[in-house]
C-alpha positions in Angstrom: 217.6 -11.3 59.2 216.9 -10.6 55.6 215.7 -6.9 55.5 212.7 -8.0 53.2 211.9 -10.5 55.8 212.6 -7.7 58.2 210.1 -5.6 56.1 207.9 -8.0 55.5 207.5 -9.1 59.7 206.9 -5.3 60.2 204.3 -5.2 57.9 202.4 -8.2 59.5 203.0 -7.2 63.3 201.8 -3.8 62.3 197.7 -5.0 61.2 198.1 -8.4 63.0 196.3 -8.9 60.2 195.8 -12.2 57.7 197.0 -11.6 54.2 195.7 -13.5 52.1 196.7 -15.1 48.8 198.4 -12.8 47.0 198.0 -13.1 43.5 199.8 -10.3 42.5 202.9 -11.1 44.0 205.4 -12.1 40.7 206.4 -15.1 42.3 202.7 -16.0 43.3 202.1 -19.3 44.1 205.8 -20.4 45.4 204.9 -23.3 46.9 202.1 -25.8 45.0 199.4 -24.9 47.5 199.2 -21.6 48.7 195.9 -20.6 51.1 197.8 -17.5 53.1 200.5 -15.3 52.3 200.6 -13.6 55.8 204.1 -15.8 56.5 205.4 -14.9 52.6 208.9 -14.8 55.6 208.6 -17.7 58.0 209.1 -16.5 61.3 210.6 -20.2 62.0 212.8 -19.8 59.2 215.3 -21.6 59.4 213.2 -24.9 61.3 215.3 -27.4 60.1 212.2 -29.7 60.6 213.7 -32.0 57.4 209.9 -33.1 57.3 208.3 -29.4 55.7 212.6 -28.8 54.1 215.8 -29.7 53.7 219.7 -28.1 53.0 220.3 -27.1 49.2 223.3 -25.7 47.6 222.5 -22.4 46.6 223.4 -22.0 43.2 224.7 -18.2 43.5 226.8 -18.8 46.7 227.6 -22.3 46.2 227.1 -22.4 50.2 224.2 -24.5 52.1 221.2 -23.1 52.6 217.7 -23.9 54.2 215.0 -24.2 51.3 211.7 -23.9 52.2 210.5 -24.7 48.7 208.3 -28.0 49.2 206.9 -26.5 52.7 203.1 -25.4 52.1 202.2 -25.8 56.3 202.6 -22.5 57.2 200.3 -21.4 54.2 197.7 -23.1 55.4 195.4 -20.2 56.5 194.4 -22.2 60.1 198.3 -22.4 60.3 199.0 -18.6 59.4 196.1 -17.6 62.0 197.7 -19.8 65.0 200.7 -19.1 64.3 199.4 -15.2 64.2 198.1 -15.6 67.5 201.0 -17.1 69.4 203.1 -14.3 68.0 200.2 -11.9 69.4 200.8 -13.7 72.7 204.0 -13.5 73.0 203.6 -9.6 72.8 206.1 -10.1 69.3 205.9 -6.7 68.2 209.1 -6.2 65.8 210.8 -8.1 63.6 213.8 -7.8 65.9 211.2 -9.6 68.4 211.1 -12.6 66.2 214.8 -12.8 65.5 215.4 -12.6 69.8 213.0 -15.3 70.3 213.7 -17.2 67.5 214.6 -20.7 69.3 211.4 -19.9 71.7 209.5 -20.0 68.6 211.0 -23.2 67.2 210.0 -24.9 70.4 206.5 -23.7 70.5 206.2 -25.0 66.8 207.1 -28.1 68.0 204.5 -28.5 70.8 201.8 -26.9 69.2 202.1 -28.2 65.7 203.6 -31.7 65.5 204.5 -33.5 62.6 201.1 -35.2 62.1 199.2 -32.1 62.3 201.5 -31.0 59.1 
């Protein structure tokens, strides 16, 4: 894990708290619709759900990488609160939490938010 997504999920599972649009953030709004910040560091990442992202070449590796770039569902502030909630749940209390039940996760996303809910 990325320690500023490492940060970041410590942050969040600290308050269990909603963020927010964060307007002061410098790279505020990433994506062209932006209700919630809370997941600024998707706990799914990387879904590989080809329908919210897809594989780029990363221009300072050269390597493939998941790019979340055109994904705005889990911004979406009813999104960011379920998804908040299932983590609660699940007892997730560290970001190591997230990382051990990182394919549980993906599955749950699955059930719980389908493509036509996106």
């Amino acid at each position: 894990m990325h320690p500023l997504a490492e940060r970041h999920f410590a942050t969040v599972l600290q308050s269990y708290e909603l963020a927010g649009p964060n307007e002061g953030c410098k790279y505020y709004p990433c994506h062209s619709i932006v209700e919630d910040c809370t997941w600024c560091y998707c706990p799914f990442y990387p879904c590989e759900d080809e329908s919210l992202g897809e594989y780029v070449i990363s221009k300072r590796t050269g390597k493939q990488v998941w790019s979340c770039k055109r994904c705005t569902w889990i911004h979406r502030k009813r999104v960011a609160e379920q998804v908040l909630e299932t983590l609660r749940g699940l007892g997730v209390r560290s970001p190591e939490d997230i990382e051990r039940l990182h394919e549980r996760l993906l599955r749950i996303k699955e059930r719980e938010w389908p493509p036509e809910a996106r």
